[in-house]
Each structure stands twice: as C-alpha cells, then as structure tokens.
DRENROLUM-860278 format. One record per residue: x, y, z of N, C-alpha, C in turn; residue number from 0. Coordinates in steps of 0.1 Angstrom, whole numbers, always signed. Layout:
GUGU   n.c1   n.c2   n.c3  ca.c1  ca.c2  ca.c3   c.c1   c.c2   c.c3  seq
GUGU      X      Y      Z      X      Y      Z      X      Y      Z  NUM
...
***
This chain:
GUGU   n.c1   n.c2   n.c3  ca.c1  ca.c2  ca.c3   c.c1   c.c2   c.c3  seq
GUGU   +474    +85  -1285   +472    +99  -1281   +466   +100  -1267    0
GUGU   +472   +108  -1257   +467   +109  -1246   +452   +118  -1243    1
GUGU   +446   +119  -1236   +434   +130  -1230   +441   +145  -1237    2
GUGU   +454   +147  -1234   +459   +159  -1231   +459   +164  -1246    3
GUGU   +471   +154  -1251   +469   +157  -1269   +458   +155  -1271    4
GUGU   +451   +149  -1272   +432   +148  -1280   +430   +165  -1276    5
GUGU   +426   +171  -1267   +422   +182  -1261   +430   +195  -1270    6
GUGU   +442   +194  -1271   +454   +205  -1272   +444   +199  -1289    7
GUGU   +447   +193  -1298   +446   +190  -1311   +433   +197  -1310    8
GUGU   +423   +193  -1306   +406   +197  -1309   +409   +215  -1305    9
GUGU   +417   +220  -1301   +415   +235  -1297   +423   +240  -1309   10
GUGU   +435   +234  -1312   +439   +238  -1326   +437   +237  -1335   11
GUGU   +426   +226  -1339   +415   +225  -1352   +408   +240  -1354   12
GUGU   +400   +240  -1338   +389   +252  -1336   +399   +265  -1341   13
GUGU   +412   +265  -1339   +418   +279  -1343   +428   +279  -1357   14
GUGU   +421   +270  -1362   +427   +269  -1378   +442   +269  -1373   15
GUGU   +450   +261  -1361   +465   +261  -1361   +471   +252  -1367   16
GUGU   +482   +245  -1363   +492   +235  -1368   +501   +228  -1354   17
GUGU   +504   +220  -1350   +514   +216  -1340   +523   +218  -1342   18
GUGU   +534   +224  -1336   +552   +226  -1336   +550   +237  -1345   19
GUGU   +538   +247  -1350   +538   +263  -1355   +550   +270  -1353   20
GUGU   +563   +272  -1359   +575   +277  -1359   +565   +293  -1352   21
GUGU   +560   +299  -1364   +553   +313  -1365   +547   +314  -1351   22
GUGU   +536   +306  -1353   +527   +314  -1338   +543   +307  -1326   23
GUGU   +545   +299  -1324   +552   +294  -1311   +559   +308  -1310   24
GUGU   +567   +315  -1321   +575   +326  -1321   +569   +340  -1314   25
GUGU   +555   +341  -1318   +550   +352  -1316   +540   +347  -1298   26
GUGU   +542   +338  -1295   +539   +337  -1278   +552   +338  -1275   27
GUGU   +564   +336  -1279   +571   +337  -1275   +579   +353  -1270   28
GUGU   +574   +358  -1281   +577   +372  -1274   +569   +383  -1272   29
GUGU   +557   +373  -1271   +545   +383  -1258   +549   +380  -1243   30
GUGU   +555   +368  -1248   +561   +364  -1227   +571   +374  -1227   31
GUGU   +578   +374  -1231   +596   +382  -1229   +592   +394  -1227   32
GUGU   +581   +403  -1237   +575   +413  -1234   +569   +422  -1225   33
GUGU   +560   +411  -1216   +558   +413  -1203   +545   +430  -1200   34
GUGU   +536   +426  -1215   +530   +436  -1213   +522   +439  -1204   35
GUGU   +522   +451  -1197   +510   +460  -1187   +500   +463  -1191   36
GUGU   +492   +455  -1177   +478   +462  -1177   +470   +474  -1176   37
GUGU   +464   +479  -1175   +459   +494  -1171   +463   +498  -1159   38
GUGU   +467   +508  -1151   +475   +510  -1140   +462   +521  -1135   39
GUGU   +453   +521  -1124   +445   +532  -1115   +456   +544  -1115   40
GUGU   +447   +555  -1118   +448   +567  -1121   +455   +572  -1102   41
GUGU   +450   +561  -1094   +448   +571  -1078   +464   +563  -1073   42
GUGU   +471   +558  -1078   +487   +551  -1077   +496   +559  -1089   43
GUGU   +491   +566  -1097   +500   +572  -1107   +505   +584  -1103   44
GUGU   +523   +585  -1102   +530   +593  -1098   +525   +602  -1083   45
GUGU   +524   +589  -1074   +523   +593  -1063   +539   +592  -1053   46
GUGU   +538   +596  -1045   +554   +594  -1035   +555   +581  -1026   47
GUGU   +560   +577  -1023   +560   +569  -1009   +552   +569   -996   48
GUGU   +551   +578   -993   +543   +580   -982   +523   +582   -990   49
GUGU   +527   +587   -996   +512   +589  -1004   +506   +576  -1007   50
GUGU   +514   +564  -1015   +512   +554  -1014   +508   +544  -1003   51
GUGU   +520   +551   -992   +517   +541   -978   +502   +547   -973   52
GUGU   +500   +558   -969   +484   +559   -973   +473   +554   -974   53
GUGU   +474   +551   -986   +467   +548   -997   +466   +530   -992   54
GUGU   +474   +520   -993   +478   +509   -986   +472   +506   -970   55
GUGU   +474   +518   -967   +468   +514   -952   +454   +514   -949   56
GUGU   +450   +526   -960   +436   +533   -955   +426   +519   -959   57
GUGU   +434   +513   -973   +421   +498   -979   +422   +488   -969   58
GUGU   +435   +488   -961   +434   +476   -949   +427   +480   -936   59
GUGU   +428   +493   -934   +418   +493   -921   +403   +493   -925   60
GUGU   +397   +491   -933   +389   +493   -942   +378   +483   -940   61
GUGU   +389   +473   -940   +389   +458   -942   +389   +453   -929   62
GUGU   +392   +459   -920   +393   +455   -902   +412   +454   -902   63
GUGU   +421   +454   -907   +431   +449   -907   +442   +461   -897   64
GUGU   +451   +459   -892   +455   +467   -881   +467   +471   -888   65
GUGU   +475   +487   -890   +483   +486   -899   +492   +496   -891   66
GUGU   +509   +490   -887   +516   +498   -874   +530   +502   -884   67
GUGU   +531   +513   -883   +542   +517   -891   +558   +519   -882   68
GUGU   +566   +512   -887   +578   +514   -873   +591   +519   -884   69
GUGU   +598   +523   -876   +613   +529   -883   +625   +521   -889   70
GUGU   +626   +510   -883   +637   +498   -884   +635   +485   -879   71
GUGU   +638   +474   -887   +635   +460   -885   +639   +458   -866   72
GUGU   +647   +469   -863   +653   +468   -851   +636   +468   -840   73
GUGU   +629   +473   -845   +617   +477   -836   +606   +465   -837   74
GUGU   +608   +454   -845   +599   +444   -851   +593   +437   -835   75
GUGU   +604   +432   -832   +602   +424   -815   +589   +434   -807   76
GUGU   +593   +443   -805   +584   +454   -797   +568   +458   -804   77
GUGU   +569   +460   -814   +557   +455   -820   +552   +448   -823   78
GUGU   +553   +435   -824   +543   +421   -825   +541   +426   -803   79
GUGU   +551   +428   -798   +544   +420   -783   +534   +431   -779   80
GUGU   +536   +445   -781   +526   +453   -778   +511   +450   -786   81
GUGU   +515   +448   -796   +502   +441   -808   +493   +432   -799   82
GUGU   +500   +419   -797   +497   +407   -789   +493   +413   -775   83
GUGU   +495   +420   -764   +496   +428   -755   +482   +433   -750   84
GUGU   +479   +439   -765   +468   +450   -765   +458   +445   -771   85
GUGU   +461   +433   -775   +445   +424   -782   +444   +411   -768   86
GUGU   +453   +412   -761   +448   +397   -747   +451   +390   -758   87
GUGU   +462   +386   -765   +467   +375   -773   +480   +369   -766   88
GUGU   +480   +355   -767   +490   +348   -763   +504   +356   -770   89
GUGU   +514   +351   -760   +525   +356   -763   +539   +347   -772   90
GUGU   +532   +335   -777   +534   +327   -782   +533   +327   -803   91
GUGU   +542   +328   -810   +542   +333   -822   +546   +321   -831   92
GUGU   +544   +313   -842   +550   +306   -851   +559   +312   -864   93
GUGU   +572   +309   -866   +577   +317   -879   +584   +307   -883   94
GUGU   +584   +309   -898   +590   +299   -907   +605   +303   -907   95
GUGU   +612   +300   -918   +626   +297   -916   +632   +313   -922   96
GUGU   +621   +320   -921   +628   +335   -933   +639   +343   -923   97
GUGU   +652   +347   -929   +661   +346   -920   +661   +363   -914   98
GUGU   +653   +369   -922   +648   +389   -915   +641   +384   -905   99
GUGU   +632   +375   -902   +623   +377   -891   +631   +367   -880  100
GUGU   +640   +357   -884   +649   +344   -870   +656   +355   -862  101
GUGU   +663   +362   -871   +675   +372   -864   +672   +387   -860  102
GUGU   +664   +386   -858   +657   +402   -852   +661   +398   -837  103
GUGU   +661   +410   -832   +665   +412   -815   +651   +405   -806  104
GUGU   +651   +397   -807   +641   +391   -797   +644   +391   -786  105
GUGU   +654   +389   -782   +657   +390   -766   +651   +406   -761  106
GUGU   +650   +415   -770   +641   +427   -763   +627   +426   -755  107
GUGU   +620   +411   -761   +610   +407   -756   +610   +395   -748  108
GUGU   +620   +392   -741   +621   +376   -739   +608   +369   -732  109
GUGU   +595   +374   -728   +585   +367   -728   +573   +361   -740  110
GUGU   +582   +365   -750   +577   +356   -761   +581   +347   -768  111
GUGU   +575   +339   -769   +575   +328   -772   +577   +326   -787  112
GUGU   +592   +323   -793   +593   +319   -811   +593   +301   -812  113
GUGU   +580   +298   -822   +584   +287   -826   +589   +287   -839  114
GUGU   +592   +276   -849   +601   +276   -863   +590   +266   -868  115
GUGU   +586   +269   -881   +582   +256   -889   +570   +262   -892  116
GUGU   +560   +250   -901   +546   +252   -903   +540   +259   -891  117
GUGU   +526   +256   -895   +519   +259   -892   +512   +252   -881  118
GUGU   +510   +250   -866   +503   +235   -865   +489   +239   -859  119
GUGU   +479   +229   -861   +467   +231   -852   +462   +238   -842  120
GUGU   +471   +239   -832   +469   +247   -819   +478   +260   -820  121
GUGU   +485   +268   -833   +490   +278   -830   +483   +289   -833  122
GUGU   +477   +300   -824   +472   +310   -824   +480   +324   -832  123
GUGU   +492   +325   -832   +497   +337   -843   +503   +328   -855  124
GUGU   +509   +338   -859   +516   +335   -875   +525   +347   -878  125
GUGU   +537   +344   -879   +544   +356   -886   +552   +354   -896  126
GUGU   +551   +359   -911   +553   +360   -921   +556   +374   -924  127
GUGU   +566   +372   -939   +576   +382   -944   +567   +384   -956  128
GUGU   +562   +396   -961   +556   +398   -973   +571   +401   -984  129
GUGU   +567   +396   -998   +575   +394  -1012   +574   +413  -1010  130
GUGU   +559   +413  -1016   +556   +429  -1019   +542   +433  -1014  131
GUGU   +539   +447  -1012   +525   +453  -1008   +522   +462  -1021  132
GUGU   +508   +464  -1023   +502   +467  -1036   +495   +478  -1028  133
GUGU   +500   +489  -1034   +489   +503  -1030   +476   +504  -1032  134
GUGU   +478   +496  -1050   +463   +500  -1056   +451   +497  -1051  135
GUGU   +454   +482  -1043   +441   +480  -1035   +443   +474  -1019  136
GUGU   +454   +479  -1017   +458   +476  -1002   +459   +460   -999  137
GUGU   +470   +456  -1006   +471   +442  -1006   +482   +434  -1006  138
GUGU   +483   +424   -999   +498   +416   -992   +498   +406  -1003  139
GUGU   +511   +405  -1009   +518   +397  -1019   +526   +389  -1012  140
GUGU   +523   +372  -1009   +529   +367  -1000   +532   +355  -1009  141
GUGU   +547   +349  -1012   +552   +338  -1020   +553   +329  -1010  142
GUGU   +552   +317  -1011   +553   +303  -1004   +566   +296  -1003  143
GUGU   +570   +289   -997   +583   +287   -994   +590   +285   -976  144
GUGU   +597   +271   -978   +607   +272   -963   +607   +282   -953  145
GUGU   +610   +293   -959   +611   +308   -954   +600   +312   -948  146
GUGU   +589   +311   -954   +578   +316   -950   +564   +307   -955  147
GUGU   +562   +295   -950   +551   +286   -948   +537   +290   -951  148
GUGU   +533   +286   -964   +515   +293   -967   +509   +289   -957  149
GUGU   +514   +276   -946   +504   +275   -939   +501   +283   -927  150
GUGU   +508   +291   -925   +511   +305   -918   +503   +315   -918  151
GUGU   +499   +316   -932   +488   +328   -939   +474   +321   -931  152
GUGU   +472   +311   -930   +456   +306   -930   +450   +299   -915  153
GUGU   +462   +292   -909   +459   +289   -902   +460   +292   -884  154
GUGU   +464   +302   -883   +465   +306   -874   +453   +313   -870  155
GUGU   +448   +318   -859   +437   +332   -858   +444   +341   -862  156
GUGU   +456   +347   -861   +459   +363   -858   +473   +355   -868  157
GUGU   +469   +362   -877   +484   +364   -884   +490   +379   -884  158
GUGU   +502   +382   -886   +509   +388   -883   +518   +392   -896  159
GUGU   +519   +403   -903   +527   +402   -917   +536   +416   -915  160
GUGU   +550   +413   -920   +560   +425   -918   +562   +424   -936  161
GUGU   +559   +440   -934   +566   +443   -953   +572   +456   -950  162
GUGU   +582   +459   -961   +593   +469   -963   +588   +480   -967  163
GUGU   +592   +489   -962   +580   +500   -972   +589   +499   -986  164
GUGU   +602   +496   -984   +608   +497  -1002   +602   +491  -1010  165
GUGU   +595   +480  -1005   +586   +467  -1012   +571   +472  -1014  166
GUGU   +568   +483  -1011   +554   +486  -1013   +551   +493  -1025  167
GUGU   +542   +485  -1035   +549   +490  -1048   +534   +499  -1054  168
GUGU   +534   +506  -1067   +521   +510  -1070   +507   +500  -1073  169
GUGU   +510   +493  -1080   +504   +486  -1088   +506   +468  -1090  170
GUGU   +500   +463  -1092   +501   +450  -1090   +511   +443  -1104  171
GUGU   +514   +452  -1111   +522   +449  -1125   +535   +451  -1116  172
GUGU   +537   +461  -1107   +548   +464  -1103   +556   +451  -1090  173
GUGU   +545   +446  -1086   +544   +435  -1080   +552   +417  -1080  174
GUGU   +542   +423  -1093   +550   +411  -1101   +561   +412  -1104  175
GUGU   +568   +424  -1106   +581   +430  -1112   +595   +423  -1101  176
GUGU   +586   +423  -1088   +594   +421  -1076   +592   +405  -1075  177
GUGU   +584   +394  -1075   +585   +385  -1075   +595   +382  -1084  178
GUGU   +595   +383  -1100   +602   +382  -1107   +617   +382  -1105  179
GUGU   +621   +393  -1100   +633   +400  -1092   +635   +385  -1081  180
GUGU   +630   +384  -1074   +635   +372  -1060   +638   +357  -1068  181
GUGU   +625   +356  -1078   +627   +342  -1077   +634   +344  -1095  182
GUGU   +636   +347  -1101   +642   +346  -1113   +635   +346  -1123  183
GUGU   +636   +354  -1134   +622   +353  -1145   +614   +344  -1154  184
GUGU   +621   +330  -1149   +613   +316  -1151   +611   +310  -1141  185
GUGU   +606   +311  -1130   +603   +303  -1121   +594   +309  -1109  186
GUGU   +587   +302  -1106   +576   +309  -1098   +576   +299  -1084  187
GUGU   +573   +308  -1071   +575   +299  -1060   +561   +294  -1062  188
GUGU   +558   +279  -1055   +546   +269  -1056   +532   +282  -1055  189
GUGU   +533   +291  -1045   +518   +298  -1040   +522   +310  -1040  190
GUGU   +516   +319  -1044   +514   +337  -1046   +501   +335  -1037  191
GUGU   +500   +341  -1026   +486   +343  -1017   +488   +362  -1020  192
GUGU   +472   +367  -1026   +471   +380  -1022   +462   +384  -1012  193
GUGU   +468   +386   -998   +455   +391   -990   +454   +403   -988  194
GUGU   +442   +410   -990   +435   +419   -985   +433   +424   -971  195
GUGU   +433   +417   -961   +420   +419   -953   +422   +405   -943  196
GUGU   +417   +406   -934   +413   +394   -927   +402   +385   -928  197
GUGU   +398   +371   -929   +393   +363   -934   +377   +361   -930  198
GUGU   +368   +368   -940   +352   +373   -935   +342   +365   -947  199
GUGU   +332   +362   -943   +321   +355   -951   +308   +362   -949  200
GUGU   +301   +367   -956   +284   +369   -953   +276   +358   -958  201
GUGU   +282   +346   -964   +272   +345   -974   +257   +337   -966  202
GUGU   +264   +335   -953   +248   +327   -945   +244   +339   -938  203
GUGU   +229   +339   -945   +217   +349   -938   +228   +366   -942  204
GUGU   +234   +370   -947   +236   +381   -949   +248   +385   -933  205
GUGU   +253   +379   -928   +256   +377   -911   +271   +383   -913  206
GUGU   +282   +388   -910   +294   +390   -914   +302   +383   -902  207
GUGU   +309   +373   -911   +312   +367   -903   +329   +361   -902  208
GUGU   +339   +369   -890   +354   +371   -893   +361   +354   -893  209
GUGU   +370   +354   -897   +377   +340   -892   +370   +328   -900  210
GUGU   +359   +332   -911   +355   +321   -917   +366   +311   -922  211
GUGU   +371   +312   -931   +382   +306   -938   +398   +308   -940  212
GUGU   +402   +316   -921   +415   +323   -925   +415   +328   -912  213
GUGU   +423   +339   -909   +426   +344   -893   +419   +351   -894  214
GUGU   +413   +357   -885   +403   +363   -878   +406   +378   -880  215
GUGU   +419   +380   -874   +429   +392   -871   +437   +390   -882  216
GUGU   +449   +408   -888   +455   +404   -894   +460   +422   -891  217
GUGU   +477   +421   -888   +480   +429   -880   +496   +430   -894  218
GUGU   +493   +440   -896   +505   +446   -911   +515   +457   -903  219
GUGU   +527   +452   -901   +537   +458   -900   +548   +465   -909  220
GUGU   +544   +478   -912   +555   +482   -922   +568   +488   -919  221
GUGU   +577   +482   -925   +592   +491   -917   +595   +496   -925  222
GUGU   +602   +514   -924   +599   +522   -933   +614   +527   -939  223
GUGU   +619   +520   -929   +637   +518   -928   +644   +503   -932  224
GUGU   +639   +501   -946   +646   +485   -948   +659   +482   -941  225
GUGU   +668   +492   -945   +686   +490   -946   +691   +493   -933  226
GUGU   +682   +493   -920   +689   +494   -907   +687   +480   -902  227
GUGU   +696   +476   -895   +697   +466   -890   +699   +462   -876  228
***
C-alpha cells in the first residue's frame, strides 16, 4: 500500500465509506456535471455592460491599477505606446505567442520594440491576453499557456493586460463558464492567475509597499469592439 492509499483508506474509515462505492462515486459524479453556483453579489445582478464595465474599473483604480478603454483591437498599438509614453517607460514590450496580440497593426508604432517568448530578467513590460474580467471584484482571469506565458503576469515591472469587453463577465461563476468554454470541460490550462491590482505588501512596519512580489504597474486595456479587426 502506498502513502497515498494508506491516507485515502484512513479518510474513508473516518466517513463510514467503502472503496470503488458504485453509490457515492455516482453521486460526485453528478455534482461535477452539475456545476452548481455559488451566491452571486447583489451589485453584478442584472446589470448592462457598461454598468458592469464600471463597476470593473472603479475596483482597479482602487487598487492603483490604470484602466483605458479603446473601440477596436485596431487601437491596441496606440495605446500601450501612449501608456509607455506617459509613464517615461521604455518602449520595449514582451508578448507571448497569443496570436490577437502578434497580429495587431504595430507598424502604427514602429518605435516599439515586440519581443516573443517568456518572460526574461531584464524585461521591464509584459503584455498579456486576459481568458475573462470579473466585475464582482474588479479582477483579471488570466490562463497560462504558449499564448500567453504566466511568466509575463509577474515578472516584468509594468505589465500590461488587453481583455474584451465581451469577456467581462458578472461574476466569477460566470468566469469559469468561459474558461470552460476555451479549454473544454475537462481540462484545465496548468495556471488560472486572478489579479486584482498591482503587486503591494504592508506587512513590514505597516509601510505600503508596490512591486513587492509582482509589477509595480498594471495598465488594463479593454476593447469594447471584440469583432473589428
């Protein structure tokens, strides 16, 4: 018997179970399929789109986070450089392989600089594709993957995140709804990162302190026009 069975056996002694339980395996089986919801905040229920967007923005500036609303992916280029521009930030960006952010009109900015890949030591931005945005508490749903490198999320100073406003959903049940949707309803990409906010610690002397464990900056781009190209 391994660690693993000894453990699993001692927890199903404690619950009066059985191993290979036809009955209970059946009844986990369709609490998964079921997919029940949690309590949903009264202040996301039967709101609009823009009420939502709102609501999303108001918890990220909140949080220090910078939140630029543009019309069409077509405007993406133009807003990271003015972003970068107006903070005295290099004009130099890292993006993973996600093919909405390779194929955008960059030549509109040709003084910036796209690299491809992780994340490396000396790269000061980061730009990443959010899955989904969460109204309820103003919060970036970011899956891991080729496309879009977790190491993206953390290590840069100034990360950089573009989400859809179609993807900005009420509630974090709804969230999941859309992960579910991309990656298929048995499989999960390696890392779900939810950020809030840009990366802050008090816990020495009471001190607030940005960039502790994460970028410093964190600049949310919503485009409010998925389907133009």
């Amino acid at each position: 018997m391994t660690s693993r069975d000894a453990i699993l056996s001692k927890i199903r002694a404690g619950l009066g179970a059985k191993a290979n339980d036809a009955e209970r395996r059946q009844i986990v089986n369709e609490r998964l399929a079921a997919r029940g919801r949690h309590l949903i905040p009264a202040r996301v229920k039967d709101r609009t789109p823009d009420q939502l967007l709102a609501l999303f923005r108001g918890f990220l500036e909140r949080e220090s986070a910078t939140v630029l609303e543009i019309e069409s992916r077509q405007q993406i280029p133009s807003a990271i450089a003015d972003y970068l521009r107006s903070n005295n930030l290099p004009a130099r960006i890292r993006v993973g392989g996600d093919a909405m952010l390779t194929q955008l009109p960059w030549g509109s900015e040709p003084h910036l600089e796209m690299l491809l890949g992780r994340a490396q030591p000396n790269d000061g931005v980061g730009l990443t594709r959010a899955t989904a945005a969460v109204a309820e508490t103003g919060t970036l749903v970011l899956a891991s993957g080729a496309d879009n490198p977790v190491t993206l999320n953390f290590v840069p100073e100034t990360h950089i995140v573009v989400v859809e406003q179609a993807n900005l959903v009420p509630a974090y049940e709804d969230a999941w709804d859309l992960v579910r949707a991309r990656f298929g309803p048995n499989t999960m990409p390696r890392t779900v990162n939810f950020i809030s906010g840009p990366s802050r610690t008090a816990d020495v002397g009471g001190k607030l302190v940005m960039g502790a464990h994460g970028p410093r900056r964190l600049c949310v781009i919503v485009v409010k026009d998925s389907t133009s190209s």
